[in-house]
C-alpha positions as CSV (number, residue, x, y, z in Angstrom):
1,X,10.5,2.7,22.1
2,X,7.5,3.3,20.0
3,X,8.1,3.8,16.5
4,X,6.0,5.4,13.5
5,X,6.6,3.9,9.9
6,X,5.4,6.2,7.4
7,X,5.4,5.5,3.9
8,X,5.0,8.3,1.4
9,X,4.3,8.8,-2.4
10,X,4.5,10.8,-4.6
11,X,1.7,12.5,-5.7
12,X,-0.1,10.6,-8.4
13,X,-3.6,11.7,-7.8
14,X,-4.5,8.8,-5.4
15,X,-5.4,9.4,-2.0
16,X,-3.5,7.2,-0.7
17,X,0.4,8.8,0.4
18,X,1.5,8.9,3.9
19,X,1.1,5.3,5.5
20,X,1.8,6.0,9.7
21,X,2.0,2.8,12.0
22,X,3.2,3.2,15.2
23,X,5.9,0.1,15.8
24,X,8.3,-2.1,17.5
25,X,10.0,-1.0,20.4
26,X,13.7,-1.3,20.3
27,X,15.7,-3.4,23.4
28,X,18.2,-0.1,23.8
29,X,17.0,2.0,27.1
30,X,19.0,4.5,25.4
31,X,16.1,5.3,23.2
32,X,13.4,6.8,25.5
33,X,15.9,9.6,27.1
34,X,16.0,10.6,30.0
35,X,13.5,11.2,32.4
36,X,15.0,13.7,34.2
37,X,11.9,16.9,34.4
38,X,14.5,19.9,34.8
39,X,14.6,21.7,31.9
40,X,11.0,20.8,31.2
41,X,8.7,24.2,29.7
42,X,6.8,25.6,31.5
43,X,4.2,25.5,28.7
44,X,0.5,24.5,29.8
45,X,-0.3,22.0,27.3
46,X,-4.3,22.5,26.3
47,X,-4.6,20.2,23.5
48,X,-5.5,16.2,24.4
49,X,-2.8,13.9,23.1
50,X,-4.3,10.2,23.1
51,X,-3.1,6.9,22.1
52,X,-4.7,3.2,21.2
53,X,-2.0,0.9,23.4
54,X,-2.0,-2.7,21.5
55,X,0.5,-3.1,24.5
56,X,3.0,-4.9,22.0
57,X,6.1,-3.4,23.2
58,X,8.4,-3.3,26.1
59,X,6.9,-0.5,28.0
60,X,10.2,0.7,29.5
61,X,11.2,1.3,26.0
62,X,7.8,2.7,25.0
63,X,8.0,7.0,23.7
64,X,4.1,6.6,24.4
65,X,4.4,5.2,27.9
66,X,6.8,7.5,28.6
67,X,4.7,10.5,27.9
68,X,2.0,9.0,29.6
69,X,4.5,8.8,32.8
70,X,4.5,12.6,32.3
71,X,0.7,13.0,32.3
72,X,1.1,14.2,28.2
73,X,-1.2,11.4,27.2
74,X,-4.2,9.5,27.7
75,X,-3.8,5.6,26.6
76,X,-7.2,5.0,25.6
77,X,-9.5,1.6,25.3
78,X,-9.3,0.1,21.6
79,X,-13.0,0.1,22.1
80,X,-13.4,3.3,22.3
81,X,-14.6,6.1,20.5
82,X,-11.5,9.3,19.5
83,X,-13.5,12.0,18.8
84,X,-10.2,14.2,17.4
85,X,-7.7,13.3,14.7
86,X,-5.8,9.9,14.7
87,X,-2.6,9.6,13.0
88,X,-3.2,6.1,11.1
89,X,-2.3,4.0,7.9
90,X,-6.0,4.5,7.2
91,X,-6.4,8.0,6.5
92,X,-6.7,9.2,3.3
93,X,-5.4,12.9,3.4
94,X,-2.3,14.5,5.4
95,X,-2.6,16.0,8.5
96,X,-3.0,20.0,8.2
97,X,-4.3,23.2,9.6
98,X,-7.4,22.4,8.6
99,X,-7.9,19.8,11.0
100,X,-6.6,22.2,13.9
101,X,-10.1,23.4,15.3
102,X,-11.0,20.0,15.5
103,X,-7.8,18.5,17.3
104,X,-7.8,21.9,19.7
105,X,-11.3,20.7,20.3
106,X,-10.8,16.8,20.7
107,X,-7.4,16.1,20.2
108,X,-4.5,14.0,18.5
109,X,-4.2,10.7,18.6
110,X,-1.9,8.0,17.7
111,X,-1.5,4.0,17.1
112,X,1.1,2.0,19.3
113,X,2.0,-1.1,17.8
114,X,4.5,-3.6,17.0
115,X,6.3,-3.1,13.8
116,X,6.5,-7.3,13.9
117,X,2.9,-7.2,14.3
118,X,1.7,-4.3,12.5
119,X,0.2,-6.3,9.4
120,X,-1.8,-8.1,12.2
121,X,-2.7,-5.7,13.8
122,X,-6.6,-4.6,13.7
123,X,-6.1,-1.2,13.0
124,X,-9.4,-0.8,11.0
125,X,-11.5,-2.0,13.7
126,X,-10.1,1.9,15.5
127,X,-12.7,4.2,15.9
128,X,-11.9,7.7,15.5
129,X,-13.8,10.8,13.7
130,X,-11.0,11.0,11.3
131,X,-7.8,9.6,10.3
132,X,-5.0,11.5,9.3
133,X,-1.3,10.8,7.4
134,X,2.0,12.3,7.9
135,X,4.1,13.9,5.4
136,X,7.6,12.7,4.5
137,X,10.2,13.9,7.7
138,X,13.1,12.6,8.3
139,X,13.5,10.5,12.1
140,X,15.5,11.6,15.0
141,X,15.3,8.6,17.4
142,X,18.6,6.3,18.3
143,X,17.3,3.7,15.8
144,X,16.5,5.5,12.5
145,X,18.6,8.5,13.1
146,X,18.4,10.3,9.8
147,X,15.7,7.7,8.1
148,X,12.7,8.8,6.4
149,X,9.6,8.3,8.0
150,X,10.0,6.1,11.1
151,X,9.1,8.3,13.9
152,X,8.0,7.3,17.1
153,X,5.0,7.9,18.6
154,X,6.2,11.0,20.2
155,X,7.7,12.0,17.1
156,X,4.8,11.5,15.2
157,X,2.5,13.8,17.3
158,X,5.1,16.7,17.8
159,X,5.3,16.6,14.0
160,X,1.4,17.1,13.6
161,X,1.7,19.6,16.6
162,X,3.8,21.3,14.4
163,X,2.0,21.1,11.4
164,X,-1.4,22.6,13.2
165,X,1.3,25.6,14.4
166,X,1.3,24.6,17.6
167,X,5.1,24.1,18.0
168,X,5.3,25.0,21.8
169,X,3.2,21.5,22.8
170,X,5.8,19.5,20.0
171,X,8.7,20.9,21.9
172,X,7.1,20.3,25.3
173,X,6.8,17.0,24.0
174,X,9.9,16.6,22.7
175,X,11.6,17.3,25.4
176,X,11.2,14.5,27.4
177,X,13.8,12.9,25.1
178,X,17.6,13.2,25.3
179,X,17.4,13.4,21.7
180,X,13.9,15.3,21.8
181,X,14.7,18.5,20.2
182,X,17.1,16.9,17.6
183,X,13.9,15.9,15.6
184,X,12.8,19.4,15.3
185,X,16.2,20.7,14.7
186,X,16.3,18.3,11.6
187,X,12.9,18.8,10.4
188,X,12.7,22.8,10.8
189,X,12.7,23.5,7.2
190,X,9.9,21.0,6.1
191,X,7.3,21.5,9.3
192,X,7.7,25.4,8.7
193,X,6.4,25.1,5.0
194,X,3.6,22.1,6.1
195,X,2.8,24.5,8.1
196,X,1.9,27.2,5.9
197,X,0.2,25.2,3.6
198,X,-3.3,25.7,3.3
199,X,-4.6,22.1,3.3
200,X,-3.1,18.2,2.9
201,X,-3.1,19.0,-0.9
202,X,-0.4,21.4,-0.8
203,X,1.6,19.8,1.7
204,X,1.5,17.0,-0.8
205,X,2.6,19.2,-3.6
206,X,5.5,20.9,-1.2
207,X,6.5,17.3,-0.1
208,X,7.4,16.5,-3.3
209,X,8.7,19.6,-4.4
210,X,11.0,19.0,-1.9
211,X,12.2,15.5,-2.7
212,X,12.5,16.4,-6.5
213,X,15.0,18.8,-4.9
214,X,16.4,16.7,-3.1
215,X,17.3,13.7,-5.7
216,X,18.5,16.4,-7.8
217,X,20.9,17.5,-5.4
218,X,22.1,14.1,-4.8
219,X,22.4,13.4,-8.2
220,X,24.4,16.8,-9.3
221,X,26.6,15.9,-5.7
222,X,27.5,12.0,-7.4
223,X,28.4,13.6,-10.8
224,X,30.2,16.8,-9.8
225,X,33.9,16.0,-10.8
226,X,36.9,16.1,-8.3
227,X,38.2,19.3,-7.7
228,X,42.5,18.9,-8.0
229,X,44.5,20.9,-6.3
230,X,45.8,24.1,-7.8
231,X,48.6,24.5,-10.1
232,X,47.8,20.3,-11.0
233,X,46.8,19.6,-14.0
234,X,47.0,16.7,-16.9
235,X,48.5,18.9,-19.4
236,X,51.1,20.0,-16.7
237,X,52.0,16.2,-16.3
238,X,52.3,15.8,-20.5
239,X,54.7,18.9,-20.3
240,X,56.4,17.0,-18.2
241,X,57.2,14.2,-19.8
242,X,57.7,15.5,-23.6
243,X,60.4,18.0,-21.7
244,X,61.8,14.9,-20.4
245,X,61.9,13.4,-23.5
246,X,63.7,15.9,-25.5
247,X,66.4,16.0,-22.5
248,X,66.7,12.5,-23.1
């Protein structure tokens, strides 16, 4: 299956954040769903999803491949030219609705590599007419259930779907996954407010916002002290034992 990794930091004023490889393909068929079409929407999808194949991974396994089985993607020549917005480690701002005229015009693209490979992979060499991050979201896929940031490739481009407001094309897309719409479900929260945001900038600032919150919450959780039952207490217990005392 295709995987995303994205790394994300805080923001500190440099440009570069999100860092979005597409990666190693688990072994487990169990990853890719099903491929059963009932169910599928009946949404006509007008936007051109589009992905540079580096053909490292096992395309049974592959979220790409398996869109492109479904006629949701074009797998393009490494040589070639992506004139809309490609999801890479190279970008230098996030993906927002400011890029959505261009990717309704041209289209989204991702990178499908091996996560074994990724650091030799010639990403750089990609041509595209710009390159784009992801924000921090939280994956839905067999492997990294519940982990930050590694998103396959079909993850990846339903969450920029998403982020450009198109959410019908990231469920259509979705949905060729067993556990498809479980990504969505997870990430409702955080897509709906990237997708209000007015640029990459604020979805920055709302990112982290968010994980501020979020390491707060965790911490308060950790230190929050055990609630005893009613009616126990420790002065109830040294009642106790002075009563037994002066029995004694």
């Amino acid at each position: 299956m295709g995987r995303s990794r994205v790394t994300y930091r805080k923001n500190d004023g440099q440009s570069k954040g999100h860092q979005h490889h597409q990666a190693k393909h688990e072994s487990s068929s169990e990853q890719s769903g099903s491929e059963d079409e009932e169910g599928t929407s009946s949404f006509n999808p007008t936007i051109r999803l589009a992905m540079f194949d580096y053909n490292q991974c096992n395309p049974k396994v592959c979220t790409g491949r398996k869109l492109a089985r479904f006629h949701l993607i074009d797998s393009i020549s490494l040589s070639a030219k992506f004139h809309g917005i490609l999801l890479s480690p190279l970008g230098k701002t996030t993906v927002s609705k400011l890029d959505k005229n261009i990717i309704l015009e041209s289209g989204l693209g991702v990178v499908d590599c091996s996560w074994n490979e990724v650091d030799a992979t010639p990403v750089a060499q990609l041509k595209a007419r710009e390159h784009r991050l992801l924000p921090y979201l939280v994956a839905a896929n067999p492997v990294n259930y519940g982990r930050p940031c590694k998103l396959t490739c079909a993850e990846a481009l339903a969450a920029g779907l998403a982020i450009i407001g198109q959410m019908d094309h990231a469920k259509l897309v979705m949905s060729k996954f067993g556990w498809g719409p479980e990504f969505l479900r997870l990430n409702e929260e955080l897509l709906e407010v990237y997708a209000n945001c007015k640029d990459g900038k604020e979805i920055i600032v709302k990112q982290d916002e968010f994980l501020k919150k979020a390491e707060e919450d965790a911490k308060k959780q950790r230190n929050q002290e055990i609630d005893l039952p009613p009616g126990f207490s420790d002065e109830e217990d040294e009642d106790e034992e002075e009563e037994e005392d002066d029995k004694e």
